[in-house]
C-alpha positions as CSV (number, residue, x, y, z in Angstrom):
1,X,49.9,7.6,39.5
2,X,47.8,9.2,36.9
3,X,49.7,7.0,34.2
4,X,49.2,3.9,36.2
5,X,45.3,4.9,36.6
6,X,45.4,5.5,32.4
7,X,47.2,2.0,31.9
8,X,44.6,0.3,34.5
9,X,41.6,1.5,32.5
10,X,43.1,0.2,28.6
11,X,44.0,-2.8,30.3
12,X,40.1,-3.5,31.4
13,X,38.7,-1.8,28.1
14,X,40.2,-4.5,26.3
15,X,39.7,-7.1,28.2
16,X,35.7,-5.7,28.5
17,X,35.9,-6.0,24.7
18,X,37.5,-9.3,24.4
19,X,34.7,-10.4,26.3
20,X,31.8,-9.1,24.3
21,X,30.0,-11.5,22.2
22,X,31.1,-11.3,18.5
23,X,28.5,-9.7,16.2
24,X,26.9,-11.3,13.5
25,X,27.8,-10.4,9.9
26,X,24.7,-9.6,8.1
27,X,23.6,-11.8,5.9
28,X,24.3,-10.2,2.5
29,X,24.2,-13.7,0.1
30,X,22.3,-16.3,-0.9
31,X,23.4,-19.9,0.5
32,X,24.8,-20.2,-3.4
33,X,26.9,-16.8,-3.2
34,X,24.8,-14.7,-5.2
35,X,24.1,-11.4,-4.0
36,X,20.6,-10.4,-2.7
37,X,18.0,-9.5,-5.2
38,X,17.2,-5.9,-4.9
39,X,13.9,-3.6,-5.4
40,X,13.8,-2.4,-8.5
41,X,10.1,-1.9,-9.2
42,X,7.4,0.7,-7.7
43,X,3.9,-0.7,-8.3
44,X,1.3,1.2,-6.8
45,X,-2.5,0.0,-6.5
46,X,-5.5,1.3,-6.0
47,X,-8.1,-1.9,-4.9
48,X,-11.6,-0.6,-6.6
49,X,-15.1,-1.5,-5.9
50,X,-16.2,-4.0,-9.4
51,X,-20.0,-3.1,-9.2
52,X,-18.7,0.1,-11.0
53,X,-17.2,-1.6,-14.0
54,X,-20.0,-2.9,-16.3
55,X,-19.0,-2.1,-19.9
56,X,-15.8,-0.7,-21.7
57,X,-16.6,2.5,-21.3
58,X,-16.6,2.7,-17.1
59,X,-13.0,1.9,-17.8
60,X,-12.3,4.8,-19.9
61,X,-14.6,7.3,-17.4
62,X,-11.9,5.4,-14.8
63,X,-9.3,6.7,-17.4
64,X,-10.9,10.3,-18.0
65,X,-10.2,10.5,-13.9
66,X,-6.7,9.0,-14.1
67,X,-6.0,12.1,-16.3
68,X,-7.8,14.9,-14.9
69,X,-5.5,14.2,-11.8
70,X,-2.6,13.7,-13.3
71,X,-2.8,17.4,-15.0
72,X,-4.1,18.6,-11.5
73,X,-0.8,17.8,-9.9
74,X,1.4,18.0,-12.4
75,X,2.2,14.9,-14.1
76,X,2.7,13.9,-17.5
77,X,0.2,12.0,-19.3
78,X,0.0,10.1,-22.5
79,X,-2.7,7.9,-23.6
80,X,-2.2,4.5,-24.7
81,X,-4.1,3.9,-28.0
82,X,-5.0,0.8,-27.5
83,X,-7.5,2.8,-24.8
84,X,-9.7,3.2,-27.4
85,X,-10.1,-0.6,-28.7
86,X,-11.6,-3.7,-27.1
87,X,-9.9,-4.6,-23.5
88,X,-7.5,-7.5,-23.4
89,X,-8.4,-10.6,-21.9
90,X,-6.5,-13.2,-19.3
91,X,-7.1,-16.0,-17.5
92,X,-5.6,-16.2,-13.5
93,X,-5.8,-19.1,-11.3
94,X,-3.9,-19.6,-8.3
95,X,-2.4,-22.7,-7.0
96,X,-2.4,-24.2,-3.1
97,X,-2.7,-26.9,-1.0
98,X,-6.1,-27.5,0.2
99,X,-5.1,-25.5,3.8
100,X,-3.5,-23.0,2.3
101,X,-0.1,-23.6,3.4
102,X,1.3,-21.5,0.6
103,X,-0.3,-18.2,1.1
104,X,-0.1,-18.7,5.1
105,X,3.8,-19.1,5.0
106,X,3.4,-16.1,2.5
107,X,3.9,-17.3,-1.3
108,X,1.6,-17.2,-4.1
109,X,1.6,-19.2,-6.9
110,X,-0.4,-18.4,-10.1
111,X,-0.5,-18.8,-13.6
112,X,-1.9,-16.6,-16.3
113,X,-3.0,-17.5,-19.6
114,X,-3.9,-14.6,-22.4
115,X,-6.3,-14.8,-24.8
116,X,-6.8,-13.2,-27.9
117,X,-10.3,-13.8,-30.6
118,X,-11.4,-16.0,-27.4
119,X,-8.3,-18.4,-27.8
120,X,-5.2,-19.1,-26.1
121,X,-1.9,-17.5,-27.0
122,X,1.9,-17.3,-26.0
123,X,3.4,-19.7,-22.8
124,X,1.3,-19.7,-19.9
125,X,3.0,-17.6,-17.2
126,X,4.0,-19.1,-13.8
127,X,4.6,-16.6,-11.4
128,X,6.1,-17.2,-7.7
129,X,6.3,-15.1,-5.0
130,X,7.0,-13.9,-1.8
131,X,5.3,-11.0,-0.6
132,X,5.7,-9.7,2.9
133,X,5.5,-6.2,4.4
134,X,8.9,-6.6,5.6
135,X,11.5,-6.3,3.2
136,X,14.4,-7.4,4.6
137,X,12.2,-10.9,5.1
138,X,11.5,-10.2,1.3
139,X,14.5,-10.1,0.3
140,X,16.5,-13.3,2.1
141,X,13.9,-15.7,0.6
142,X,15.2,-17.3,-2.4
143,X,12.8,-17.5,-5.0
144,X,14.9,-18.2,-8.0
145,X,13.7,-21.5,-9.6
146,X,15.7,-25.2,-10.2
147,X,14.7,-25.3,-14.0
148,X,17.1,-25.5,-17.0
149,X,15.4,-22.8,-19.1
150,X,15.0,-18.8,-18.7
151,X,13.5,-16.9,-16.1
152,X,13.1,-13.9,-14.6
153,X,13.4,-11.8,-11.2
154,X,10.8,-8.8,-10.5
155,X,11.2,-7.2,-6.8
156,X,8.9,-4.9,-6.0
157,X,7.6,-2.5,-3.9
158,X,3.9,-2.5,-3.9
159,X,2.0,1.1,-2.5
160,X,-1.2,-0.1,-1.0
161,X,-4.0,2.3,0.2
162,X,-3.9,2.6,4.1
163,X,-6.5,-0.5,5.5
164,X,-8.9,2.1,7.2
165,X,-8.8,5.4,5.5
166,X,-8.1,7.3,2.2
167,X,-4.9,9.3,1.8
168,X,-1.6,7.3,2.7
169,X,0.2,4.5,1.6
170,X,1.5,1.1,2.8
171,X,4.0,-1.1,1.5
172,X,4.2,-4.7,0.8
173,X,7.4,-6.0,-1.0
174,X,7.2,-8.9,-3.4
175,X,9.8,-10.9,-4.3
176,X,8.5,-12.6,-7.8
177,X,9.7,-15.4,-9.9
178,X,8.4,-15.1,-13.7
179,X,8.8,-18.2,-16.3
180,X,7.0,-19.8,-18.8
181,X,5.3,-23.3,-18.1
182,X,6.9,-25.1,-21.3
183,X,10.1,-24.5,-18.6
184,X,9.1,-27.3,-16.5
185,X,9.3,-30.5,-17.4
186,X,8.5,-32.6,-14.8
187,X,4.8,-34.6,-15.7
188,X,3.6,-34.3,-12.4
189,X,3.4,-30.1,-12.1
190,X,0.6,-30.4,-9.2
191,X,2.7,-32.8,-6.6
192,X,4.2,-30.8,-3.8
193,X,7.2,-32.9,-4.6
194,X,7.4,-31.6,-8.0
195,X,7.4,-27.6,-6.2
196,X,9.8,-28.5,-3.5
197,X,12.3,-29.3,-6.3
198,X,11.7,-26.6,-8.7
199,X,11.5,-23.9,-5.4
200,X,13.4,-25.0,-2.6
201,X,12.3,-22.3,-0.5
202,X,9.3,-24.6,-0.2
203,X,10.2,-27.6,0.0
204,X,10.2,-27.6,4.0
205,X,6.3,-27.0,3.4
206,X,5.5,-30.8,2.4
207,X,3.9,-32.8,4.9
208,X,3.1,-35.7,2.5
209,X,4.8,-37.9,-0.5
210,X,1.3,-37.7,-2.0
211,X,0.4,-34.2,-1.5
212,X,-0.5,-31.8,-4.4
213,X,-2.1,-28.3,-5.2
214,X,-4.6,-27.9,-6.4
215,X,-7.0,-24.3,-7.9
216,X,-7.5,-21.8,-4.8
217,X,-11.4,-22.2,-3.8
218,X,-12.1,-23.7,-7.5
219,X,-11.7,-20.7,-8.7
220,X,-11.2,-19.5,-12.4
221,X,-10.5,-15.3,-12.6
222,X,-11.3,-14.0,-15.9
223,X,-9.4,-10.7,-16.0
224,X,-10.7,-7.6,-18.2
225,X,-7.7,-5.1,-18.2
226,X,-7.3,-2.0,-19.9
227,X,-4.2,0.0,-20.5
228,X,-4.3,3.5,-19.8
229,X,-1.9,5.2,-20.6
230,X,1.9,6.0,-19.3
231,X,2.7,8.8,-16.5
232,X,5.9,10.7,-16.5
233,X,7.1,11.7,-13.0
234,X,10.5,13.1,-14.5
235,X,14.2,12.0,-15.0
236,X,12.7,9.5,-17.0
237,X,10.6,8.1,-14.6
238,X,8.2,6.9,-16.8
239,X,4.9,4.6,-15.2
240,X,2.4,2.2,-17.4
241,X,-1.2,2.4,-16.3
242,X,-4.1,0.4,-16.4
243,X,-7.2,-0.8,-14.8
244,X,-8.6,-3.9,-14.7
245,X,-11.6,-5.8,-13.8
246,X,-11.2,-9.3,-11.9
247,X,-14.7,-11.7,-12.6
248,X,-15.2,-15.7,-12.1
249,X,-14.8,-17.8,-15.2
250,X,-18.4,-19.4,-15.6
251,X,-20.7,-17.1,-13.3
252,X,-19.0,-13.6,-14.5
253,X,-19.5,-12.8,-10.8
254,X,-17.5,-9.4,-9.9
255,X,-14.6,-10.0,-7.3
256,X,-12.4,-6.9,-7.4
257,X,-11.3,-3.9,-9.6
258,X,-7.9,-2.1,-9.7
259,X,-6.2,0.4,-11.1
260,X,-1.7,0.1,-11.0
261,X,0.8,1.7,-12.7
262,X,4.6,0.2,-12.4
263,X,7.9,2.4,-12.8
264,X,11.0,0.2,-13.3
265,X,14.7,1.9,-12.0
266,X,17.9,1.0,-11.8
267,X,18.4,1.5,-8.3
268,X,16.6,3.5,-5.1
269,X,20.0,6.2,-5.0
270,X,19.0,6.9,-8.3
271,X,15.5,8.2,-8.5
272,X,15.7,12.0,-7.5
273,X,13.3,13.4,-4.6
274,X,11.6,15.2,-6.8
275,X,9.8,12.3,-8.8
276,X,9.5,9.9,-5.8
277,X,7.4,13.4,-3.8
278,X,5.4,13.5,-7.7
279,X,4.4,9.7,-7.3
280,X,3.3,10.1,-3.6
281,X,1.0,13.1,-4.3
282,X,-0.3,12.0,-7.7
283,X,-1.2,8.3,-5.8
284,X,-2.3,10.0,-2.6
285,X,-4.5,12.7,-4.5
286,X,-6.0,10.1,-7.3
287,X,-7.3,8.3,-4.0
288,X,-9.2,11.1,-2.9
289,X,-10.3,11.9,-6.8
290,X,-11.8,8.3,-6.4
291,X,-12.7,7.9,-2.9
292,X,-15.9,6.1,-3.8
293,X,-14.2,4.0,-6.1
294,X,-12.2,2.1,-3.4
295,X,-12.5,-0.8,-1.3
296,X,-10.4,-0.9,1.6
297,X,-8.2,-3.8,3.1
298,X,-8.3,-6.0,0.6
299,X,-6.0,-7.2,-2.2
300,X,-6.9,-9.2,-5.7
301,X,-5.2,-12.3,-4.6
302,X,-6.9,-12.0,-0.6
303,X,-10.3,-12.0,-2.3
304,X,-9.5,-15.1,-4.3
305,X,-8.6,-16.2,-1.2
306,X,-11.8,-15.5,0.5
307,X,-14.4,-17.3,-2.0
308,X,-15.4,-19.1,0.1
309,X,-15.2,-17.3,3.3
310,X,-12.4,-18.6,4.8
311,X,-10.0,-16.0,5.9
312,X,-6.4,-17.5,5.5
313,X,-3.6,-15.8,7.6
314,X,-1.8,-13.3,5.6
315,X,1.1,-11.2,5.4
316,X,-0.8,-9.0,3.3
């Protein structure tokens, strides 16, 4: 009887599993085969207030700080000697349709420009993205460009100050695409048309044969940056620092400051516990070093965004 009972129960376990929807395989590809695109930056931020910044020299007090903290907590610090010479400048704009359909889907598209004497120098930079504070949503989009030339791949995990309050951390992930603009070819670089082939991630975002971007709010950002100086976390993790001062082109208004340094790695399994603790209390400390430094809930590219007052939807 009990063998009977036994038999019985297999018999409805299988068919209770037979039944069962199938699961879905996760997604692991790109439509193309490639293997998903994986983090392998850390860039934290820290958003600053730009009345403070009004000669070369509040940079390097913003440096002095940068240091004293570091030593407080334990990091290595060495200064960059260009700290000491004149800061370099770039020019940013950002590129969208006139709704913002770009940044409310969650891209951003900008290019930067360097300068050097007060001219020009090197390719213009184009840089695409996807930023989002989910990275799994991060990392399925497909940012990789349809050009014949060189390009490359930067996925990142960006710390953010917590929206409210001094002393934590957020995370957005950004998924960027990094070329120069002598890559493209096509004559018409400001026609939706022309993006939707060169991104295809995009090209669902068209509403019109005739459509094009055009500059965010008008706006031209002159940016005054800075670099620092690198910190060492350990087991080579080495970070570059600087801070930077974002103006308008023309009116020298003052939109935002920040302060970032970047750490590049191989892969997440391979950064020991002890640097990635270092980075959080080094970040989490320096925040509290320059509480009144900070502005809150905001990012560089959300107060480009907001020139005009408009508040876009964002992701951010």
């Amino acid at each position: 009887m009990a063998k009977k009972d036994t038999e019985q129960k297999q018999k409805q376990h299988k068919e209770q599993k037979m039944a069962r929807p199938a699961v879905k395989a996760e997604k692991k590809t790109y439509d193309d085969g490639s293997p998903f695109d994986r983090v392998q930056y850390l860039e934290a931020k820290l958003i600053l207030k730009p009345d403070r910044f009004t000669s070369v020299q509040s940079f390097r007090d913003f440096g002095a700080i940068v240091a004293a903290t570091a030593k407080k907590v334990g990091v290595g610090f060495v200064a960059d000697p260009d700290a000491g010479r004149r800061p370099e400048v770039r020019e940013i704009i950002f590129m969208d349709t006139p709704d913002f359909r770009l940044y409310n889907n969650a891209f951003i598209l900008r290019r930067r420009i360097s300068y050097v004497d007060g001219f020009p120098v090197g390719d213009p930079e184009i840089v695409f993205k996807f930023r989002h504070s989910d990275e799994q949503k991060a990392t399925e989009v497909d940012v990789r460009p349809k050009i014949s030339g060189k390009y490359r791949i930067k996925f990142k995990a960006e710390a953010l100050p917590l929206k409210d309050e001094i002393g934590g951390y957020r995370i957005l992930y950004s998924h960027n695409c990094v070329f120069g603009l002598s890559q493209v070819h096509d004559a018409n670089k400001t026609a939706m048309s022309t993006l939707g082939k060169i991104f295809p991630v995009i090209a669902a975002l068209q509403e019109s044969a005739e459509e094009k971007i055009s500059l965010v709010n008008g706006g031209i950002v002159e940016e005054v940056l800075l670099p620092l100086g690198k910190l060492d976390f350990g087991k080579a993790n080495v970070a570059k620092c600087d801070v930077a001062l974002w103006r308008t082109r023309g009116e020298h208004m003052p939109l935002v400051g920040e302060f970032a340094f970047q750490v590049k790695f191989p892969s997440r399994e391979a950064v020991a516990q002890k640097p990635k603790d270092l980075c959080a209390q080094f970040y989490i400390t320096l925040q509290h070093d320059v509480k009144d430094w900070i502005s809150l809930g905001t990012t560089k590219t959300g107060m480009v965004y907001r020139l005009r007052g408009i508040a876009p939807q964002s992701s951010e």
